[in-house]
C-alpha positions in Angstrom: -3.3 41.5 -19.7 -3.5 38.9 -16.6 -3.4 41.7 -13.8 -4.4 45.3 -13.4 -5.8 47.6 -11.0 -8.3 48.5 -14.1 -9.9 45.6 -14.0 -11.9 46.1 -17.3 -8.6 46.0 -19.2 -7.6 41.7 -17.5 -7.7 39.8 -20.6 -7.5 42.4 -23.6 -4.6 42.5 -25.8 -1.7 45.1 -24.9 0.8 45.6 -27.9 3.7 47.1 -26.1 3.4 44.2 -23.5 4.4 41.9 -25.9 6.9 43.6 -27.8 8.6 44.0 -24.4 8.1 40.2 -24.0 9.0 39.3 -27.4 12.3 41.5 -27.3 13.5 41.5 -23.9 13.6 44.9 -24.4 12.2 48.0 -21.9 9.1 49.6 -24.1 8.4 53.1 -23.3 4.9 54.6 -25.0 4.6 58.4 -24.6 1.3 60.2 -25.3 3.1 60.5 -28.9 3.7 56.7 -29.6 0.7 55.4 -27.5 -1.1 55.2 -30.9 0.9 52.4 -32.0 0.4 50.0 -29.3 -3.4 48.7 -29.6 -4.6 48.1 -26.0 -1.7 50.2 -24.5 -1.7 53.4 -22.3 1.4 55.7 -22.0 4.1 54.1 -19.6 7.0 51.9 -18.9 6.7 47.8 -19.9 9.7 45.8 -17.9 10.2 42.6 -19.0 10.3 40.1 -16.3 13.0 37.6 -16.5 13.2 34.5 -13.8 16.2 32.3 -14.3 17.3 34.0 -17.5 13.4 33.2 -19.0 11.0 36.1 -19.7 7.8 34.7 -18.0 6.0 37.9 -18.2 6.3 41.9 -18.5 5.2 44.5 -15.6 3.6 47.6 -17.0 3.5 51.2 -15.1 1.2 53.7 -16.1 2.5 57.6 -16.4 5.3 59.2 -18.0 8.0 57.1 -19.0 10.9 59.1 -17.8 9.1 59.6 -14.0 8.0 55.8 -13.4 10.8 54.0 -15.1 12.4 53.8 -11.6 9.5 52.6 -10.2 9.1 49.9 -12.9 12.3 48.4 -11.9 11.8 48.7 -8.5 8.8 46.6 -9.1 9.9 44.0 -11.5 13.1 42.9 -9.1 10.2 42.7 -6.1 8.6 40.4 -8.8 11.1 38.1 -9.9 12.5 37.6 -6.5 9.3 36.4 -5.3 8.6 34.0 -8.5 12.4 32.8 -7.5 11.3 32.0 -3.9 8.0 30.6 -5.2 9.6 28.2 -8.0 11.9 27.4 -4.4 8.8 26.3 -2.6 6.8 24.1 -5.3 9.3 21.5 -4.9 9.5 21.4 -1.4 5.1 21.3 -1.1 4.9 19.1 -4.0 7.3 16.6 -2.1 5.1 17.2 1.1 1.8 16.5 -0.7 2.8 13.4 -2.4 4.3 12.0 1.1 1.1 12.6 2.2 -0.6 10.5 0.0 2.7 7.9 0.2 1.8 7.6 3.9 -2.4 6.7 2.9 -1.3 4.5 0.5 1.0 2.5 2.6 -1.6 2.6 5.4 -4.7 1.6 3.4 -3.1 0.0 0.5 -4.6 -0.2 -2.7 -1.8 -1.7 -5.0 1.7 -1.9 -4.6 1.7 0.3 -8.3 0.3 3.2 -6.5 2.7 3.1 -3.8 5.8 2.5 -6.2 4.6 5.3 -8.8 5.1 7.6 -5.6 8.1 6.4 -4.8 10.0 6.9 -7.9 8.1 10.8 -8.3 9.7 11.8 -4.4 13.1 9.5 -5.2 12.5 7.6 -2.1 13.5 3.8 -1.7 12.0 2.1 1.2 14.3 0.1 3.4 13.2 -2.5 6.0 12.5 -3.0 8.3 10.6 0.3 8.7 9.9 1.5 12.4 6.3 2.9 13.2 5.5 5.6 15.8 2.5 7.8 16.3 2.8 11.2 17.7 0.0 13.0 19.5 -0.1 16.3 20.7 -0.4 16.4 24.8 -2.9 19.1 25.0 -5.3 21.0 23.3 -3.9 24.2 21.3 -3.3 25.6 18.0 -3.0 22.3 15.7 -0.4 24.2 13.2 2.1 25.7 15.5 2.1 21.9 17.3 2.5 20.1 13.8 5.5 23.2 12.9 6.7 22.8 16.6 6.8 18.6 16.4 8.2 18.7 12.5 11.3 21.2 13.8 11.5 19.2 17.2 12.2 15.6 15.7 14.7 17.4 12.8 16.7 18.9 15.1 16.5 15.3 17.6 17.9 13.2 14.4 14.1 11.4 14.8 13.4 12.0 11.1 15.6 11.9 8.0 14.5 12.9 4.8 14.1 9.7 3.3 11.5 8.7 6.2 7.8 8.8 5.0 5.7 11.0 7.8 2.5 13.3 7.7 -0.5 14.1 9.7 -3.6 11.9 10.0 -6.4 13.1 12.3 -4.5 15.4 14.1 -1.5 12.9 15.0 2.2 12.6 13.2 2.2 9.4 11.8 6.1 8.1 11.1 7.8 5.4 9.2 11.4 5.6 9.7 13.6 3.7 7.1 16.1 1.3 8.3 19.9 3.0 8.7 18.6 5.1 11.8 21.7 5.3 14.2 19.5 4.3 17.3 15.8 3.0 17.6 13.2 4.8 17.5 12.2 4.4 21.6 16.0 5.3 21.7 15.9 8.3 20.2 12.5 9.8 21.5 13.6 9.1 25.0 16.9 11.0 24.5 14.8 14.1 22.3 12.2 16.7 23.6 9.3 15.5 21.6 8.0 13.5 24.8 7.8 17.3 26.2 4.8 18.3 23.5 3.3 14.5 22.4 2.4 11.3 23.5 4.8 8.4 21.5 3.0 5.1 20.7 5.5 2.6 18.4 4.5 -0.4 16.9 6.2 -3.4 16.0 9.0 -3.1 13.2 7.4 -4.2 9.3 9.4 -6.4 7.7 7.6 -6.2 4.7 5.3 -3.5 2.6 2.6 -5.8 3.3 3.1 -5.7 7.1 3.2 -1.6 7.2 -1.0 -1.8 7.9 -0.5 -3.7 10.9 2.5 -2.1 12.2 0.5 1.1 12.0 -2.5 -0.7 13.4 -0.7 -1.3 16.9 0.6 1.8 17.1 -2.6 3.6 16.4 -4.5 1.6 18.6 -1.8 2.0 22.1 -1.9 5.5 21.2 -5.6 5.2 22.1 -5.9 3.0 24.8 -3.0 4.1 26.8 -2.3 7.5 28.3 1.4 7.1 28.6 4.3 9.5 27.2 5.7 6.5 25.9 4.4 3.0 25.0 5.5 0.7 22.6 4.6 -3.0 21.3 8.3 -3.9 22.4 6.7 -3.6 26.2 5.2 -7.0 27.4 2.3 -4.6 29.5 1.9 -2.9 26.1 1.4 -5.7 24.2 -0.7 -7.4 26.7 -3.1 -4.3 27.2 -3.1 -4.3 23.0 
């Protein structure tokens, strides 16, 4: 037993449990049979099934015939949310190991590090790679912004799914793959994100070697200028930098 609202019974062995597992097979136990299934109590045992696996079995205490509806009830609620979950992991495993992508790139320590991501998200980095920073234009709630910016740039063709991005010290740090349809000045001047965040780009790296310093001028205009948009491709820009 993982779970139970008697919480002396979590980890003790429940017989009926996994006959139901075992089988794939509902297991009623009456106050007649009970006896038979060490660690049981009378009720219904649903096994759960995700994707055509049994990864567990939900158990309902009372008399069979009364709670089997309930038990069903309760084991689709189940497996529909392990279904939804087993849709998310993917999706936050790819986010997390972007995030660490986007560290390694910035403060490399070995190109292995950086490939061994690479080849676990399927990405292939193309260059030259565009840098921007994105920070937020006033003080709020730091998740709806970072929700808000994501679904901006999306919708704005800004970001494509092969671009390596995350969040660094409360700013959207970007590097866009080569194969974008317009620059990236172009396409944040044409988009709303100017309307929630200040832009800083930095020059284009040719190389993984040269993503550091790329990121380096665009971190650094984002701080020394207080412009919507500024970019190393400005001569006042580059001159300030």
């Amino acid at each position: 037993i993982v779970a139970s609202t008697e919480k002396e019974r979590i980890g003790t062995f429940h017989k009926g449990a996994e006959i139901a597992a075992a089988t794939g097979e509902i297991v009623n136990i009456t106050d007649e049979t009970v006896k038979n299934y060490p660690g049981a109590k009378k009720g219904c045992n649903v096994p759960l099934v995700v994707n055509g696996t049994i990864i567990g079995v939900i158990g309902i205490f009372g008399n069979p015939e009364e709670v089997k509806t309930i038990a069903s009830f309760v084991e689709l609620y189940v497996e529909k949310y392990y279904q939804l979950e087993a849709l998310a992991i993917p999706r936050l495993r790819d986010k997390e190991m972007k995030q660490r992508l986007l560290k390694e790139m910035i403060m490399p320590s070995g190109d292995d590090g950086i490939r061994l991501l690479l080849e676990k998200i399927g990405i292939n980095l193309r260059f030259p790679m565009e840098c921007g920073v994105f920070s937020p234009n006033l003080r709020g709630n730091r998740a709806e912004w970072e929700n808000q910016i994501l679904s901006m740039m999306k919708d704005d063709g800004i970001i494509y799914d092969d671009d390596i991005y995350g969040f660094m010290g409360g700013r959207l740090v970007l590097f866009r793959n080569d194969g974008h349809k317009k620059s990236l000045e172009e396409d944040v001047k044409t988009g709303n994100v100017l309307s929630i965040c200040r832009v800083s780009i930095g020059d284009n790296a040719s190389t993984l070697e040269k993503i550091p310093l790329s990121y380096n001028k665009a971190s650094v205009l984002d701080r020394i200028l207080n412009k919507s948009l500024s970019s190393m491709s400005y001569f006042s820009d580059r001159s300030k930098y």
